[in-house]
KOLDREN-572906 format. One line per field, with one value per residue (C-alpha): chain; x, y, z; residue in one letter. Coordinates in steps of 0.02 Angstrom, whole numbers, plus 50000, padded with zeros to 5 digits. Layout:
! KOLDREN-572906
unit	(A ...)
x	(X ...)
y	(Y ...)
z	(Z ...)
code	(A ...)
! end
This chain:
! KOLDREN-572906
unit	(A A A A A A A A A A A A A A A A A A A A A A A A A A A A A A A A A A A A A A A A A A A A A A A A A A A A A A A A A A A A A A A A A A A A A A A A A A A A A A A A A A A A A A A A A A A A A A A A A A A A A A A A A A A A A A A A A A A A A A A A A A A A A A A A A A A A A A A A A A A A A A A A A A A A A A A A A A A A A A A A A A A A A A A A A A A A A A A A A A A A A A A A A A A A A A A A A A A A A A A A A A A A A A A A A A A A A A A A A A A A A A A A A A A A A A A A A A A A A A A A A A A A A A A A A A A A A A A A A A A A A A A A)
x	(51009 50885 50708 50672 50763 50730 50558 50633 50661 50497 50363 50296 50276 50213 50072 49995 49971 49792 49658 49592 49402 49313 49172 49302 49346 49160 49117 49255 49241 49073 49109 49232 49099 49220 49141 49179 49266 49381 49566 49686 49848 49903 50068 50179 50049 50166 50090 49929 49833 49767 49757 49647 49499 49484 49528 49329 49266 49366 49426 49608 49705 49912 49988 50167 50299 50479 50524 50502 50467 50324 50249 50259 50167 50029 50032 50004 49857 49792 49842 49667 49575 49591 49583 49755 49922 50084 50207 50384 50413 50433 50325 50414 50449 50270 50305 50121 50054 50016 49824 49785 49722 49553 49629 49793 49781 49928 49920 50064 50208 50181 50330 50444 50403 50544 50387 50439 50466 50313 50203 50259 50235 50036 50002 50090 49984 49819 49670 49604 49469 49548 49575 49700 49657 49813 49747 49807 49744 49792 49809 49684 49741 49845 49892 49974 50059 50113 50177 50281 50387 50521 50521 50573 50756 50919 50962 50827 50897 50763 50853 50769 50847 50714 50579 50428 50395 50548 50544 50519 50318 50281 50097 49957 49915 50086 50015 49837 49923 49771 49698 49513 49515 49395 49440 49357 49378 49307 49327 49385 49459 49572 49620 49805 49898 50078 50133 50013 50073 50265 50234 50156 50272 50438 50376 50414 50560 50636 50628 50783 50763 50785 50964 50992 51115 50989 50804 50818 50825 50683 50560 50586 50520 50390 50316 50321 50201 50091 50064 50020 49885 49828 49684 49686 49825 49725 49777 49644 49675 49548 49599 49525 49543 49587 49570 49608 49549 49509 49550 49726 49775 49879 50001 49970 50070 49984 49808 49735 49579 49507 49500 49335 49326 49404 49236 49230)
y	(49966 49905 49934 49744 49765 49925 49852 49685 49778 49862 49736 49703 49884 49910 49782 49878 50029 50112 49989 50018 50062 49919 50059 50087 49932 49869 50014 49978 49793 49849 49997 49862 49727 49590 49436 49251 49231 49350 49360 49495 49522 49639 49693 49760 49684 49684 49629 49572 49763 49770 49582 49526 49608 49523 49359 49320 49408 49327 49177 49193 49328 49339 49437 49481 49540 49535 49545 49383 49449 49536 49382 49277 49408 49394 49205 49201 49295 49243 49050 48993 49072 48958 49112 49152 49152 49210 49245 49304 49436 49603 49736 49715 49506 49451 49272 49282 49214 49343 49409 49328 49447 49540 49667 49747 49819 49925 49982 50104 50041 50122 50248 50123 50031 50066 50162 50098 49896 49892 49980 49836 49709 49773 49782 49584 49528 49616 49523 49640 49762 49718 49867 49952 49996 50104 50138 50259 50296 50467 50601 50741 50847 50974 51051 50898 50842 51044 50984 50831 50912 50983 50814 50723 50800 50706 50783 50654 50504 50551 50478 50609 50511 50394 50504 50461 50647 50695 50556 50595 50522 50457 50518 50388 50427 50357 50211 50198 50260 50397 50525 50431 50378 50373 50443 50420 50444 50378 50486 50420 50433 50326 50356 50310 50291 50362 50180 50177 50351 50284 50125 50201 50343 50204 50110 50238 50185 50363 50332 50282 50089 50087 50036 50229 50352 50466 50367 50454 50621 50562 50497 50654 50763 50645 50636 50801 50826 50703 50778 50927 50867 50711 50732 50596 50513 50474 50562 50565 50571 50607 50502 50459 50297 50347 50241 50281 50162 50118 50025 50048 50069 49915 49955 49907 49764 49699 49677 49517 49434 49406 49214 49157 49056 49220 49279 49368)
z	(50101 49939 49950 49964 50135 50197 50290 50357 50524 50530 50468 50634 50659 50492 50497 50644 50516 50493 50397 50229 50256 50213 50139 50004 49960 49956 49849 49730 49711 49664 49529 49472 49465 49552 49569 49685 49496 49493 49515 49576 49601 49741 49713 49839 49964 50128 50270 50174 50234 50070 50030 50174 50098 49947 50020 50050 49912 49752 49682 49695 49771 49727 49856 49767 49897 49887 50085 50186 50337 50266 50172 50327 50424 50312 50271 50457 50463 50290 50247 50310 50172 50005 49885 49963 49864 49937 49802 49817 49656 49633 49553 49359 49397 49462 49414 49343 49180 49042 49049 49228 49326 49320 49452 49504 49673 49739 49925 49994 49886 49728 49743 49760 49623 49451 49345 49155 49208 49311 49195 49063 49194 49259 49048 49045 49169 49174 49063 48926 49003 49182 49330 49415 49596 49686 49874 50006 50190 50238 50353 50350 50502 50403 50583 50637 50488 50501 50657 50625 50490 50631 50683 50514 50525 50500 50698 50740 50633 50508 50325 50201 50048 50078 50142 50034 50052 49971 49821 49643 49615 49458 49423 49425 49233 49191 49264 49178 49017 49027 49144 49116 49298 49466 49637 49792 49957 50127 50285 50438 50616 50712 50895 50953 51107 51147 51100 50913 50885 50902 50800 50657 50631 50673 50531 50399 50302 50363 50519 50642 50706 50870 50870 50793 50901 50865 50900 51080 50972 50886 51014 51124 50975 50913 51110 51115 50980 51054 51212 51131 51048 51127 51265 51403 51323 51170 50994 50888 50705 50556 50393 50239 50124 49920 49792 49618 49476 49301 49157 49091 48899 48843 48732 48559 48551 48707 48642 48629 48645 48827 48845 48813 49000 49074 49157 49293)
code	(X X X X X X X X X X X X X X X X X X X X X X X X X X X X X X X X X X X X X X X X X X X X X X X X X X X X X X X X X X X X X X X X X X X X X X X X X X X X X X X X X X X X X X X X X X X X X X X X X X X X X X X X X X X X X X X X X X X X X X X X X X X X X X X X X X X X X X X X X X X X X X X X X X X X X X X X X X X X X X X X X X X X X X X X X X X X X X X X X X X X X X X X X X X X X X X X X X X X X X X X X X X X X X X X X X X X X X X X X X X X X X X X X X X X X X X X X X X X X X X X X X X X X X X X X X X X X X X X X X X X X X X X)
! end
């Protein structure tokens, strides 16, 4: 199965993922100083998780996604807001102009992305002096992570091959072409049900669909853990929000002159 594919049974699952915290997000539009002007491109964007909070804060947003059932999810939350693009590309074939964007934001995709095509593409697209925002919301509860990993097992359906876990990462300063980048971090907690807990772990792209001869094999381990842990049939789960950004180096060749109507 291709990585455009590998979702198209899971977006519905997927789009019920944790939130970004909106602290982060306001704090970065600000450290970024994005304006009602500005224009970015969220590549990757999925279900829109990351796109729906710029949609009322910029001029244009392009959400970039190469599955369908992923950009209708989010055209269907999302087509009422006229900042709002939907765009059907890929991470190194955007479809946008050269030097349109003032921000490239890049949710939980980024390891699927091929590292030396997309890096030309962000440089292609990205106005002079523009940003490069890669967000993440993860777990913080080492002992249940701790906890899962006898459940991610190929006796439970679990596909390794395309565990994120197990994939080769590029490093983010690849990325920025420098290691002259921001972190930060927002804590915070969700609380799931036996039926959140199942949905957000099904949507990994490891995980066994529910067709799987296995998925029985897999929900027996997974409920197990819950019920461990969960009090009252509530799991709750600390998290925090990451955001890495900054400005990255454009290679030689790529410099030109920000547009003088470019503002942002």
């Amino acid at each position: 199965m291709n990585v455009v594919d590998r979702y198209s049974g899971k977006a519905l699952a997927y789009a019920r993922r944790w939130e970004y915290s909106a602290e982060a997000i306001q704090a970065l539009v600000i450290e970024c100083g994005l304006s009602e002007n500005s224009i970015v491109a969220d590549i990757g964007s999925g279900t829109g998780m990351v796109t729906r909070h710029f949609v009322d804060r910029v001029r244009t947003v392009y959400a970039v996604e190469p599955n369908s059932g992923m950009r209708n999810i989010a055209t269907n939350a999302l087509s009422s807001y006229g900042s709002y693009q939907s765009v059907s590309g890929f991470a190194d074939a955007t479809t946008l102009p050269d030097n349109s964007v003032h921000m490239i934001t890049v949710g939980r995709a980024l390891h699927w992305f091929p590292a030396e095509s997309t890096r030309a593409e962000f440089c292609r697209i990205l106005a002079p002096g523009g940003w490069l925002a890669v967000l993440s919301v993860k777990c913080t509860d080492q002992a249940l992570l701790d906890s899962l990993k006898p459940v991610y097992v190929e006796e439970n359906g679990w596909q390794p091959a395309v565990d994120k876990a197990q994939r080769h990462v590029v490093p983010l300063n690849f990325y920025f072409g420098h290691d002259n980048f921001r972190k930060l971090a927002v804590p915070g907690s969700v609380h799931e049900s036996w039926e959140d807990f199942l949905t957000r772990i099904s949507s990994f792209a490891a995980a066994p669909e529910p067709c799987h001869s296995r998925r029985s094999n897999f929900e027996r381990a997974l409920r197990a853990v819950f019920d461990e842990r969960a009090v009252n049939g509530v799991l709750a789960v600390p998290n925090a929000t990451e955001v890495t950004f900054g400005r990255p180096t454009r290679p030689c060749w790529m410099d030109r002159q920000r547009p003088s109507d470019s503002g942002w």
